[in-house]
Backbone of each chain as ProteinMPNN parsed JSONL, in Angstrom:
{"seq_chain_A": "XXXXXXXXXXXXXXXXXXXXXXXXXXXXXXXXXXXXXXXXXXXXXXXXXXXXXXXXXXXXXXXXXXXXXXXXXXXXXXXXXXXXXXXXXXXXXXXX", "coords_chain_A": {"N_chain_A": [[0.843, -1.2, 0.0], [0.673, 2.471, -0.416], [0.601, 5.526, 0.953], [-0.703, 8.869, 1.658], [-0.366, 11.735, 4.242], [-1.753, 14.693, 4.56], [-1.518, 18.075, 5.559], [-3.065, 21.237, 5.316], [-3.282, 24.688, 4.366], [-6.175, 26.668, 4.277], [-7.237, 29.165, 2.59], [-8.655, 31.779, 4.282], [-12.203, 30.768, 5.462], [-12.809, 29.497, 3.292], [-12.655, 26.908, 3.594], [-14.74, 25.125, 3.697], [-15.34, 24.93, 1.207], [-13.12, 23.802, -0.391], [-12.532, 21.173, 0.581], [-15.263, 20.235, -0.013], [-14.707, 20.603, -2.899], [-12.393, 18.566, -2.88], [-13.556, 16.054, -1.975], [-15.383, 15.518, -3.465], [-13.584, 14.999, -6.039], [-12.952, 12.224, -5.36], [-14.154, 10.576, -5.306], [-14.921, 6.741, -6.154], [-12.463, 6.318, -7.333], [-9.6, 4.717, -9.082], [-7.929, 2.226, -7.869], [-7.608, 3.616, -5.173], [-8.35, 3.07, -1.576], [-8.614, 4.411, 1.025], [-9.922, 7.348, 1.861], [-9.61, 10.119, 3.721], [-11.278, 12.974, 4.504], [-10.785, 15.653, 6.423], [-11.748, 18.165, 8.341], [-9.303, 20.429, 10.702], [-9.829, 20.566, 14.027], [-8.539, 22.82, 15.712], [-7.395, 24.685, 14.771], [-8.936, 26.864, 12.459], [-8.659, 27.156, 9.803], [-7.379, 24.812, 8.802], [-6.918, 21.886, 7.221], [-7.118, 17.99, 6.809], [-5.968, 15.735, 5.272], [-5.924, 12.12, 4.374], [-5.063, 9.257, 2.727], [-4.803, 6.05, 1.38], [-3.677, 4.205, -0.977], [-3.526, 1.44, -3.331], [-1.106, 1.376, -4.649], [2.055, 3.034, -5.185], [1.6, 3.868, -8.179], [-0.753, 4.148, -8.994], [-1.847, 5.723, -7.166], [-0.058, 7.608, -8.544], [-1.636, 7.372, -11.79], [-4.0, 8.071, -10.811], [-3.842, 10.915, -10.942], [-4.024, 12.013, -13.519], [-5.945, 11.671, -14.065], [-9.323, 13.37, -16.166], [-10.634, 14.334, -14.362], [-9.819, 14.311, -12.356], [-7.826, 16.501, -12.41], [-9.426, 18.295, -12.883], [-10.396, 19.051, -10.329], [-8.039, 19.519, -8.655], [-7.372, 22.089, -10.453], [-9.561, 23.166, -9.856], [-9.279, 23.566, -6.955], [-6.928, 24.751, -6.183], [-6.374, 27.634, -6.142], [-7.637, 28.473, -3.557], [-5.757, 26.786, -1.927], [-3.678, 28.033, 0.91], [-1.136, 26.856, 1.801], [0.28, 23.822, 1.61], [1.562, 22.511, 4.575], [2.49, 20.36, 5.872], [3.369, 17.369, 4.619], [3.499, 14.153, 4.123], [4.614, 11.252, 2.588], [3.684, 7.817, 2.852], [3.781, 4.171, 4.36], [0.799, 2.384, 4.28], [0.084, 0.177, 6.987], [-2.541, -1.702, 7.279], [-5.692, -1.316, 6.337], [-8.055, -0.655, 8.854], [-11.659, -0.859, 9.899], [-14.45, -0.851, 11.873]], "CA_chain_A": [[0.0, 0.0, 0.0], [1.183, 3.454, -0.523], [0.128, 6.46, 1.179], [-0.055, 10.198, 1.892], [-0.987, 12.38, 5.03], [-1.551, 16.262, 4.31], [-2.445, 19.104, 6.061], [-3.188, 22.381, 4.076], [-4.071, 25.58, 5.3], [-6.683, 27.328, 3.005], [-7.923, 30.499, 2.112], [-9.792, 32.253, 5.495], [-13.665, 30.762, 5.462], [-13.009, 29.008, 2.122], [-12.136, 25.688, 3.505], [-15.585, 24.02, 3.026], [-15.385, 24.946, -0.466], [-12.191, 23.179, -0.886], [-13.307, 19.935, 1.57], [-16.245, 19.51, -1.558], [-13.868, 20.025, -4.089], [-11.683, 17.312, -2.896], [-14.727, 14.842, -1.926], [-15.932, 15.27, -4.971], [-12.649, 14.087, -6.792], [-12.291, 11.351, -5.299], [-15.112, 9.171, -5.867], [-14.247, 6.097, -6.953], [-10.94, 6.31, -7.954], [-9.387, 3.255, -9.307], [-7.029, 1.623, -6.292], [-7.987, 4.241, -3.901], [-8.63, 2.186, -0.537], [-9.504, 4.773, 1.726], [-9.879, 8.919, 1.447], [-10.345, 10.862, 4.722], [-11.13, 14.452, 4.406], [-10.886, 16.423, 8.237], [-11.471, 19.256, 9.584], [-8.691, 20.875, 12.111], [-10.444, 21.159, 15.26], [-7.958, 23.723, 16.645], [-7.422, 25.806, 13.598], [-10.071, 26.887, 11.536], [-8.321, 27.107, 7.967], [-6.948, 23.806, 8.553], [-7.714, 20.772, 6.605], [-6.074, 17.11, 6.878], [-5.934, 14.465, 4.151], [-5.569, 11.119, 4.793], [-5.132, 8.737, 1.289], [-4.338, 4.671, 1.52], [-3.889, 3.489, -2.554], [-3.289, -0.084, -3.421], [0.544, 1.273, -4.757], [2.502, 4.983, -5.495], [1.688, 3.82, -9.588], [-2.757, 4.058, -9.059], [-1.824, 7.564, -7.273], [-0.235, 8.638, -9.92], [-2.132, 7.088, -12.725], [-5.24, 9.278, -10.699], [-3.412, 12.559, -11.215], [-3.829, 12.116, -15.306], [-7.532, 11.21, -14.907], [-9.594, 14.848, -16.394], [-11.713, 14.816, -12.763], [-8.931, 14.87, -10.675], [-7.153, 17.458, -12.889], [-10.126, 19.594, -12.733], [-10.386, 19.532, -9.14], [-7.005, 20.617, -8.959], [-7.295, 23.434, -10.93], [-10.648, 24.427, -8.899], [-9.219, 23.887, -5.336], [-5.595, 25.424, -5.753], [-6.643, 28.855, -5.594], [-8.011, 28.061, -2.446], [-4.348, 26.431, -0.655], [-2.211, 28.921, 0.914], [0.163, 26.022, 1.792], [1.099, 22.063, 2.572], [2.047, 22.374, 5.025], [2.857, 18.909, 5.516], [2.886, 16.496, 3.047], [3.782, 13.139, 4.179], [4.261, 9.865, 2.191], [3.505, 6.654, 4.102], [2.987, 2.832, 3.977], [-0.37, 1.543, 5.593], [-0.162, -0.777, 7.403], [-4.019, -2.133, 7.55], [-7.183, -0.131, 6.81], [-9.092, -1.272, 9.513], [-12.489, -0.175, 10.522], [-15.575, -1.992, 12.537]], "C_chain_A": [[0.874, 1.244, 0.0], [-0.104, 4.903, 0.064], [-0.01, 8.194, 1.971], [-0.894, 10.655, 3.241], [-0.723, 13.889, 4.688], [-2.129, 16.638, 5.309], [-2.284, 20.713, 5.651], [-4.013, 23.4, 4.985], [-4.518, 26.228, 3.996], [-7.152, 28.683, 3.24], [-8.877, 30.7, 3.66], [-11.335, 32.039, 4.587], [-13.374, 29.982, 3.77], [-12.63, 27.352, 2.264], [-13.403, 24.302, 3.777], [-15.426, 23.636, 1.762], [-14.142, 23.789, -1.196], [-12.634, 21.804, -0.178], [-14.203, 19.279, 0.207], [-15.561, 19.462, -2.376], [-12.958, 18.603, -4.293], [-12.478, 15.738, -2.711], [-15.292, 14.624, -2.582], [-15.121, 14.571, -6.05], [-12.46, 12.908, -6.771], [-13.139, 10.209, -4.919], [-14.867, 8.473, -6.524], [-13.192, 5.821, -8.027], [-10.411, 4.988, -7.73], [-8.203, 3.0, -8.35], [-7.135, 2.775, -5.297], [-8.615, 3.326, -2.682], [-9.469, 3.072, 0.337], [-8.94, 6.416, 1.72], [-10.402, 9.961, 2.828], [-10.057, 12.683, 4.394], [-11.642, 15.289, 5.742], [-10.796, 17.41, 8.467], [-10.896, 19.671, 11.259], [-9.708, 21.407, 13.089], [-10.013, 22.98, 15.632], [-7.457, 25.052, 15.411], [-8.612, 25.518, 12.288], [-9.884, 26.934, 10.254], [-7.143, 25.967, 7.73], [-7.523, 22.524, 8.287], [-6.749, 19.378, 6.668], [-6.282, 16.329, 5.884], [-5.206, 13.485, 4.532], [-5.499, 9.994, 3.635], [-4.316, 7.386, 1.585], [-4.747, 4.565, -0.124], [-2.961, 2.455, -2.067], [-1.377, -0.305, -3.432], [0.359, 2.6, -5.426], [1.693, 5.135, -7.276], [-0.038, 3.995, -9.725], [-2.787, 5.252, -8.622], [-1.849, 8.007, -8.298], [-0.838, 8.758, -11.264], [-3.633, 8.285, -11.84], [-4.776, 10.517, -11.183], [-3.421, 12.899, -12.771], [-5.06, 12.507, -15.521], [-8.366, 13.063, -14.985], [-10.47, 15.504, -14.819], [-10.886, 15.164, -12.234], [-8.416, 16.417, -11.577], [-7.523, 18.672, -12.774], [-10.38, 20.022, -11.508], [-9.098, 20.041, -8.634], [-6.955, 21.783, -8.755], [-7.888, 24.456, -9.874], [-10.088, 25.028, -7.807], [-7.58, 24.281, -5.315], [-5.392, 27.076, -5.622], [-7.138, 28.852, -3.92], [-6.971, 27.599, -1.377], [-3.664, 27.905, -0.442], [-1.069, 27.816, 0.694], [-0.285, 24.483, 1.964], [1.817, 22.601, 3.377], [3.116, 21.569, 5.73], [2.314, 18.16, 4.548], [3.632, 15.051, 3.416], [3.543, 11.543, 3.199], [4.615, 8.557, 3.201], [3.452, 5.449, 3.624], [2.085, 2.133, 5.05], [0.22, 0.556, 5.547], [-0.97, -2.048, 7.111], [-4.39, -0.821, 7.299], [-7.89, -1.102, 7.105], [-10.375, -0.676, 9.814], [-13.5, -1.524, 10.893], [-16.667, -1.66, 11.611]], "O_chain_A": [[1.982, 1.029, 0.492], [-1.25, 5.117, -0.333], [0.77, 8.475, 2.881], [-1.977, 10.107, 3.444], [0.433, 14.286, 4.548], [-2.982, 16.029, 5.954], [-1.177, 21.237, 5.771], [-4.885, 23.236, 5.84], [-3.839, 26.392, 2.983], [-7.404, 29.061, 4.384], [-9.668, 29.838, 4.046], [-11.687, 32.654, 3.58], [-14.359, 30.276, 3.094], [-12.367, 26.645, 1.292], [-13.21, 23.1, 3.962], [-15.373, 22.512, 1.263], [-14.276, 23.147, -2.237], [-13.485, 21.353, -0.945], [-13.963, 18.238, -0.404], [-15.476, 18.366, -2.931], [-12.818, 17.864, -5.267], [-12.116, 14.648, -3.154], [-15.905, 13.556, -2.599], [-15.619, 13.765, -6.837], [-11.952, 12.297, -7.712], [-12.824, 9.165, -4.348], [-14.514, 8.851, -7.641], [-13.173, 5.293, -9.139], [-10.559, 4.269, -6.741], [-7.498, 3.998, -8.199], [-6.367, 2.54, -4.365], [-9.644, 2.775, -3.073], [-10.663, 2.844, 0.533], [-7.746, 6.689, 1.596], [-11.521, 10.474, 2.833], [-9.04, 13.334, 4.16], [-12.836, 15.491, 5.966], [-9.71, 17.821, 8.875], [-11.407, 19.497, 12.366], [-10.305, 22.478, 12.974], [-10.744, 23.962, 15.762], [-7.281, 26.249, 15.638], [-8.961, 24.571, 11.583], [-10.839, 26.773, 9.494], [-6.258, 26.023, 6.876], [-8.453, 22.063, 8.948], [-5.545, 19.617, 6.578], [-7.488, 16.472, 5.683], [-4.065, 13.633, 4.971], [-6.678, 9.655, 3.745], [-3.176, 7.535, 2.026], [-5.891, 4.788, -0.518], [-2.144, 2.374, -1.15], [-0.622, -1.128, -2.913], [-0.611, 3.156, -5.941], [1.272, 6.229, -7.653], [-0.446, 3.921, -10.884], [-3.476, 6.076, -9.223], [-2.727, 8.541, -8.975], [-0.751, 9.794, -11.923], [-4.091, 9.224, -12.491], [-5.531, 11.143, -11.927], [-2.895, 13.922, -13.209], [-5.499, 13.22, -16.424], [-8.106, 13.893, -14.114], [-10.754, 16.635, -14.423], [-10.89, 16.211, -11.587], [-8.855, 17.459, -11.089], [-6.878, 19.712, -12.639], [-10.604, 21.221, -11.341], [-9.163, 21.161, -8.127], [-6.713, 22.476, -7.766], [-7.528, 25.502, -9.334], [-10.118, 26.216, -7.488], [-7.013, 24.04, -4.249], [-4.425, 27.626, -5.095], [-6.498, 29.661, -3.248], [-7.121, 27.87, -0.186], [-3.25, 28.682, -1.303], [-0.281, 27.798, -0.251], [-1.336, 24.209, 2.544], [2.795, 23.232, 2.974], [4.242, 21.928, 6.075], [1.275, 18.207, 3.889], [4.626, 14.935, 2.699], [2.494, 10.9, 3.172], [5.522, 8.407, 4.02], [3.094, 5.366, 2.449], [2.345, 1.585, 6.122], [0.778, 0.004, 4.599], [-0.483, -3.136, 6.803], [-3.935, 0.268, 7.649], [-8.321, -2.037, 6.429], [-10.11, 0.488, 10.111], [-13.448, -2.681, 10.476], [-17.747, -2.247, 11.694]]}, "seq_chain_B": "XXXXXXXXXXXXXXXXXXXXXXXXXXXXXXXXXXXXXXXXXXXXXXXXXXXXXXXXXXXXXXXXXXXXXXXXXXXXXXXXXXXXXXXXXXXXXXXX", "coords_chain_B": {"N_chain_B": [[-19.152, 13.08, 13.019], [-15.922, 12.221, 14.362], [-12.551, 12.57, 14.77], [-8.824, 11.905, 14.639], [-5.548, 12.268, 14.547], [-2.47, 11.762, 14.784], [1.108, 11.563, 15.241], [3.761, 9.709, 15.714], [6.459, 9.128, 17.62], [8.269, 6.701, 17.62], [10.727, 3.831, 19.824], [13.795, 3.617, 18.582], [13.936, 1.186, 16.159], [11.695, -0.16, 17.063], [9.212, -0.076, 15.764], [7.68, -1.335, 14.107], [6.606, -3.584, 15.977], [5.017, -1.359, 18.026], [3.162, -0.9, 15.762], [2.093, -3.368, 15.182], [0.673, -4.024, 17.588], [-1.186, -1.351, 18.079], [-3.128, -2.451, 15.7], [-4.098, -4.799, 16.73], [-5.262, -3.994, 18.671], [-7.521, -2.672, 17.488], [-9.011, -4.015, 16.611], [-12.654, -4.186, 15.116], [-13.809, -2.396, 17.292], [-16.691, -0.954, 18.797], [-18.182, 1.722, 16.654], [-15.883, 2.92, 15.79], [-15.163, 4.145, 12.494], [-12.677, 4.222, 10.971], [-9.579, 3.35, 10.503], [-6.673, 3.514, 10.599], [-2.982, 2.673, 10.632], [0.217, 3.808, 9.383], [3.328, 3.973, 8.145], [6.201, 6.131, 8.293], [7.113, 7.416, 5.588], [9.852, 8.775, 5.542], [11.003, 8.738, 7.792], [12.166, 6.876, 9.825], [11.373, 6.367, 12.751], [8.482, 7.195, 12.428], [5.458, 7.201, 13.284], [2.053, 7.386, 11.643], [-1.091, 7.493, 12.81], [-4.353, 7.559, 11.913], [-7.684, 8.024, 12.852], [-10.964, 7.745, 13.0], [-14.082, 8.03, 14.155], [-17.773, 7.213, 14.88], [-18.587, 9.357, 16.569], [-17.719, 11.503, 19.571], [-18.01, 10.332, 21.942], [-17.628, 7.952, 21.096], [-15.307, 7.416, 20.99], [-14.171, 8.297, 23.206], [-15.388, 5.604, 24.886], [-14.313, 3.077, 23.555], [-11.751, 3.757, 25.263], [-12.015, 2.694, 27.363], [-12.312, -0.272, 27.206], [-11.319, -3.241, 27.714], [-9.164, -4.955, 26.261], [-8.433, -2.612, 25.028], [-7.447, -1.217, 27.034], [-5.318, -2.637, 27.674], [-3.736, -2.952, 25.217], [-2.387, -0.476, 25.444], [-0.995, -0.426, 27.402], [0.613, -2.097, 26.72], [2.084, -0.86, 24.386], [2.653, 1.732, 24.978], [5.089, 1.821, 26.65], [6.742, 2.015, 24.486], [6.554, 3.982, 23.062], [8.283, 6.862, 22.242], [7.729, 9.7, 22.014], [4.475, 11.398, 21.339], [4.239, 13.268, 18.716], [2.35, 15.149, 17.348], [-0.584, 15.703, 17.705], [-4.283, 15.403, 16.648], [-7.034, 16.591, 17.212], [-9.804, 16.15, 14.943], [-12.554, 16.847, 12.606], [-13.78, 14.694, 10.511], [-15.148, 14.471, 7.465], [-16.218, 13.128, 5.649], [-15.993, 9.658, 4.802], [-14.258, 8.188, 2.247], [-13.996, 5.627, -0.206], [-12.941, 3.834, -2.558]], "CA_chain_B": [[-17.949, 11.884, 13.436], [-14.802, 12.904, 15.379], [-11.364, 12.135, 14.925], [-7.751, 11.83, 15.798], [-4.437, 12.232, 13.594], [-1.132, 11.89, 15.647], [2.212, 11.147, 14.747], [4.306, 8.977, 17.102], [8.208, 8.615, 17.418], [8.682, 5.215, 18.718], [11.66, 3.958, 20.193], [14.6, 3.255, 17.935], [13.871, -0.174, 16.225], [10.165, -1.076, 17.98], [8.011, 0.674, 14.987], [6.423, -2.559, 13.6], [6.027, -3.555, 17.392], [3.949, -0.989, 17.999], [1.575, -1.031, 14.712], [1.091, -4.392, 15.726], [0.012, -3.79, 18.777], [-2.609, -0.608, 17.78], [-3.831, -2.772, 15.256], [-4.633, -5.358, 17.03], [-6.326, -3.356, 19.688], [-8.476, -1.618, 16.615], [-10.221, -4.667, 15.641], [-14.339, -4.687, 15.401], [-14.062, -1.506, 17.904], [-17.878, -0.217, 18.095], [-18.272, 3.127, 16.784], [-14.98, 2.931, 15.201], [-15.183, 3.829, 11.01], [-11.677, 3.749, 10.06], [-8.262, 3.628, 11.143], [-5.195, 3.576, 9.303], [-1.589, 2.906, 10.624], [0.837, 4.234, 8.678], [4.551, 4.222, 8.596], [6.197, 7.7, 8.131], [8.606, 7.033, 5.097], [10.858, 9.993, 5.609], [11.322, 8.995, 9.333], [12.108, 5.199, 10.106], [10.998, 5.77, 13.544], [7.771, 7.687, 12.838], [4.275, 6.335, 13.055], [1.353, 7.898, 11.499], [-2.107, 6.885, 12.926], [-5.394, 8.167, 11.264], [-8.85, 7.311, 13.007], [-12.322, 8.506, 12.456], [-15.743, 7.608, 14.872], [-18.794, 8.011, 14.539], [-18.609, 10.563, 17.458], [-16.227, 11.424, 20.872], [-18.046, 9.482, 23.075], [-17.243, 6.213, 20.955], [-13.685, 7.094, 20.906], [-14.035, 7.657, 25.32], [-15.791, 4.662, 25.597], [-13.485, 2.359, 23.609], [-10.789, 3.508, 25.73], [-12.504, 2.098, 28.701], [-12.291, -1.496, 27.158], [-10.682, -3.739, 28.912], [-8.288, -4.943, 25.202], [-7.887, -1.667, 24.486], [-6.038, -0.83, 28.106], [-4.215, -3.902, 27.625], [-3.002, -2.713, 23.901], [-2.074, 1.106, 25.882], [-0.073, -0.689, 28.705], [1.902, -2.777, 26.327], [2.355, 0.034, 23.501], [3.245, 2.885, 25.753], [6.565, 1.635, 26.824], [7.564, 1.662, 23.193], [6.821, 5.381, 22.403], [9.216, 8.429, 22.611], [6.735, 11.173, 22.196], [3.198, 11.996, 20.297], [4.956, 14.135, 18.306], [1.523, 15.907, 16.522], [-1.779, 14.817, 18.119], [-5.045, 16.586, 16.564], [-8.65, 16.203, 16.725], [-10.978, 16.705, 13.604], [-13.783, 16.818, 12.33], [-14.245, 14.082, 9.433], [-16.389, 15.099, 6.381], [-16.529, 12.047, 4.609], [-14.816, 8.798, 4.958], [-14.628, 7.787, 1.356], [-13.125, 5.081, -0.637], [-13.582, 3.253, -4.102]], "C_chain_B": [[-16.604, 12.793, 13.766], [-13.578, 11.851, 14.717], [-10.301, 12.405, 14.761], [-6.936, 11.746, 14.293], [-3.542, 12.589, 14.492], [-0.01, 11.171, 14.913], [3.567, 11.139, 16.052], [6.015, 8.835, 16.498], [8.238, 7.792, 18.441], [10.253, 4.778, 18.709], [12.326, 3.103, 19.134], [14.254, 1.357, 17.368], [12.469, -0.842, 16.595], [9.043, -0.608, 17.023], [6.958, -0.601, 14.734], [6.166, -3.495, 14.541], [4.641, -3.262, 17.279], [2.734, -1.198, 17.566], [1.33, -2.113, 15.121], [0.315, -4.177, 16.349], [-1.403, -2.874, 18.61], [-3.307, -1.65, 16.893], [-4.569, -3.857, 15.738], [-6.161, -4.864, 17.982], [-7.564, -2.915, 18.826], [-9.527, -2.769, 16.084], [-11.605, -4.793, 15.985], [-14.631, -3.427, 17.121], [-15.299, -0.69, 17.374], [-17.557, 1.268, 17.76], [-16.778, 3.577, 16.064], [-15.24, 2.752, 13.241], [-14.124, 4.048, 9.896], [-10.054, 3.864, 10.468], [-6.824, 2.837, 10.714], [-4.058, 3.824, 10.185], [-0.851, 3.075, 9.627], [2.031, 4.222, 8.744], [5.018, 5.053, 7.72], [7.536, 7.109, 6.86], [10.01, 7.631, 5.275], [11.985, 9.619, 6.939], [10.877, 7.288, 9.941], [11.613, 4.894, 11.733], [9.391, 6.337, 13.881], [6.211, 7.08, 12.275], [2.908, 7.275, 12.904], [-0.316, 7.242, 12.065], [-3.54, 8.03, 12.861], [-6.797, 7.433, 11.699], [-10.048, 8.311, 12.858], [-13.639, 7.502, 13.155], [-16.968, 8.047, 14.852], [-19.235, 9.405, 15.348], [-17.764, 10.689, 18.715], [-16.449, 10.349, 21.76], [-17.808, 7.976, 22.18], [-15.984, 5.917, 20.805], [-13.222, 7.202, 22.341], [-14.099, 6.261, 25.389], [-14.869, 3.48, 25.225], [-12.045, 2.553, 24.265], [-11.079, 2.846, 27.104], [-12.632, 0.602, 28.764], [-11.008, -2.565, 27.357], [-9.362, -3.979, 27.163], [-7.762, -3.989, 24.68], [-6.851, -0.906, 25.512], [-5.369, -1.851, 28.104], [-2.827, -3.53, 26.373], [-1.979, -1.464, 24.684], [-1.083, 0.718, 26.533], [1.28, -1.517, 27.581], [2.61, -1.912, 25.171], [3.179, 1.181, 23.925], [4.796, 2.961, 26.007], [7.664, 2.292, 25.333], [7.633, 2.914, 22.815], [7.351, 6.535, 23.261], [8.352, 9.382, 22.76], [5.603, 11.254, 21.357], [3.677, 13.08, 19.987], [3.245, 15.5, 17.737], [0.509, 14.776, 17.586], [-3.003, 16.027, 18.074], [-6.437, 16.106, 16.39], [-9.148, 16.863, 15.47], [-12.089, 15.834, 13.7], [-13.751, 15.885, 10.987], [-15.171, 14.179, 8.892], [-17.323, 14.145, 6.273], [-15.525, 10.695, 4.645], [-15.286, 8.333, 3.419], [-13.455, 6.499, 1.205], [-13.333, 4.444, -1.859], [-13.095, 1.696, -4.186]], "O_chain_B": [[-16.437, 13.948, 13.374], [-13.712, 10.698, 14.307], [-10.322, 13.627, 14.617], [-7.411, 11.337, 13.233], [-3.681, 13.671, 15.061], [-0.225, 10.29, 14.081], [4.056, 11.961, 16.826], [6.512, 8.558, 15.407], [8.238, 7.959, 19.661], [11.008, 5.201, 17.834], [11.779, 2.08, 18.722], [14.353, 0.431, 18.173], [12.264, -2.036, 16.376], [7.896, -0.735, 17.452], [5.788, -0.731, 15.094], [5.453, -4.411, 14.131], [3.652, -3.886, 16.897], [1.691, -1.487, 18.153], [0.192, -2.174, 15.588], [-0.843, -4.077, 15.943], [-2.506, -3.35, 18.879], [-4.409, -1.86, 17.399], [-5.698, -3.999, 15.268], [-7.357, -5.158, 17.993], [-8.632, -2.789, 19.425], [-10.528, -2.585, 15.391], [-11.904, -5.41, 17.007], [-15.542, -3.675, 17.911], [-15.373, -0.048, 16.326], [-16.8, 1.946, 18.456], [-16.683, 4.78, 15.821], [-15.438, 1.668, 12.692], [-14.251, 4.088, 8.672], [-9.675, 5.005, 10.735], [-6.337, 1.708, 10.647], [-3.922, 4.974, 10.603], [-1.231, 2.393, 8.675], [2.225, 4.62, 9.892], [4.615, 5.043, 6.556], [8.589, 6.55, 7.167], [11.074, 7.022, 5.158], [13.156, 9.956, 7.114], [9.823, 6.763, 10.3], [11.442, 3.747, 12.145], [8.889, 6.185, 14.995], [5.943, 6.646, 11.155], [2.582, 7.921, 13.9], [-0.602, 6.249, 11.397], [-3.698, 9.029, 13.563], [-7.135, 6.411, 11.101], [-9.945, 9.515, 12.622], [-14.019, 6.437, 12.671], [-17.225, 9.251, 14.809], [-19.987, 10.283, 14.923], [-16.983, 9.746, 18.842], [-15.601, 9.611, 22.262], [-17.851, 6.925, 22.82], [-15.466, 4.822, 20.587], [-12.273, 6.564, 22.796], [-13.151, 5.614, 25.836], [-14.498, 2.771, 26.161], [-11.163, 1.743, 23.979], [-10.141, 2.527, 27.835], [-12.933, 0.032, 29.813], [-9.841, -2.358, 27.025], [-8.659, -2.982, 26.998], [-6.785, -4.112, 23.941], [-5.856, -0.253, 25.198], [-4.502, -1.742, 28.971], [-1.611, -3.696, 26.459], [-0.771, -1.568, 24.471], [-0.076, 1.412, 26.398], [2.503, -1.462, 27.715], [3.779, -2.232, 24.958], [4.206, 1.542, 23.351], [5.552, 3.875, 25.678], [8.794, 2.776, 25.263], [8.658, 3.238, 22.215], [7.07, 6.979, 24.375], [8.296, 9.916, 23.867], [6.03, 11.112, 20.211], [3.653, 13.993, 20.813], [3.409, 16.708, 17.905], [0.716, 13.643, 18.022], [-3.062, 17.041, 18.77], [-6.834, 15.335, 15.517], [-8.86, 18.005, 15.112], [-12.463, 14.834, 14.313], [-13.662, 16.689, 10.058], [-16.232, 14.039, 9.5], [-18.522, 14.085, 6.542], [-14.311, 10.842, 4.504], [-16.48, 8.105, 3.229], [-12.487, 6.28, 1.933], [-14.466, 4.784, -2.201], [-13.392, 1.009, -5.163]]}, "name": "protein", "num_of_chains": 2, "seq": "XXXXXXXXXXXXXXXXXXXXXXXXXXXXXXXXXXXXXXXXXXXXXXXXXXXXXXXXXXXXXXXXXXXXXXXXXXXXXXXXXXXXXXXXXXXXXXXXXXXXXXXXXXXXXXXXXXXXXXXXXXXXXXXXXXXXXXXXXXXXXXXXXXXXXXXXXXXXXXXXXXXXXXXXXXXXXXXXXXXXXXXXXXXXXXXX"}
């Protein structure tokens, strides 16, 4: 498995807008496992991303497809920064 | 739904210890809808863990279970510091 942890600080009061943009991309995306999109408790123009794919090569084959590209486009006016940007290897995605 | 993103520096050598250990503790936890260990690639001793409940009190109450203070007592030893530890707010747990 291959996978990323972000956390992005967006635009003051614009970080629903970006939250839908990205939950919207990422409907059924081919080896996508599991997609968490979070709102920072403790800061309000902070957002976390959480992304488990099957392997690094189904990421990047998403980043071609014209949906993701266009969400992109939409929601990068919207980042000030990454702040972090972590790549990872799950473990397990577990849930009950 | 509520949840948790921390990032653990465990002790030199004990990383895939640990994940054992949380994962075991994570299995078929009510109220629990997703939870992702992670290992930090950048940082051979750093452990990413990503959970998401349906709300706070089901992330109190499974700490009150008796396997899950068993997992805490034998895990604990092993970690240096919760380096990042942040509550959110989860949108959407997606996946495809």
């Amino acid at each position: 498995m291959f996978g990323l942890i972000g956390h992005i600080t967006v635009q003051p009061g614009r970080r629903a807008e970006l939250a839908a943009i990205l939950l919207e991309g990422s409907d059924a995306l081919p080896g996508c496992m599991s997609y968490v999109v979070a709102e920072d408790v403790a800061d309000a123009d902070g957002l976390w991303v959480t992304e488990v794919w099957t392997d690094q090569a189904a990421h990047r084959a998403s980043l071609e497809l014209p949906e993701v590209q266009a969400s992109i486009a939409r929601g990068r006016p919207l980042i000030v920064e990454f702040d972090q940007f972590h790549e990872t290897r799950p473990l397990q995605v577990g849930s009950a």
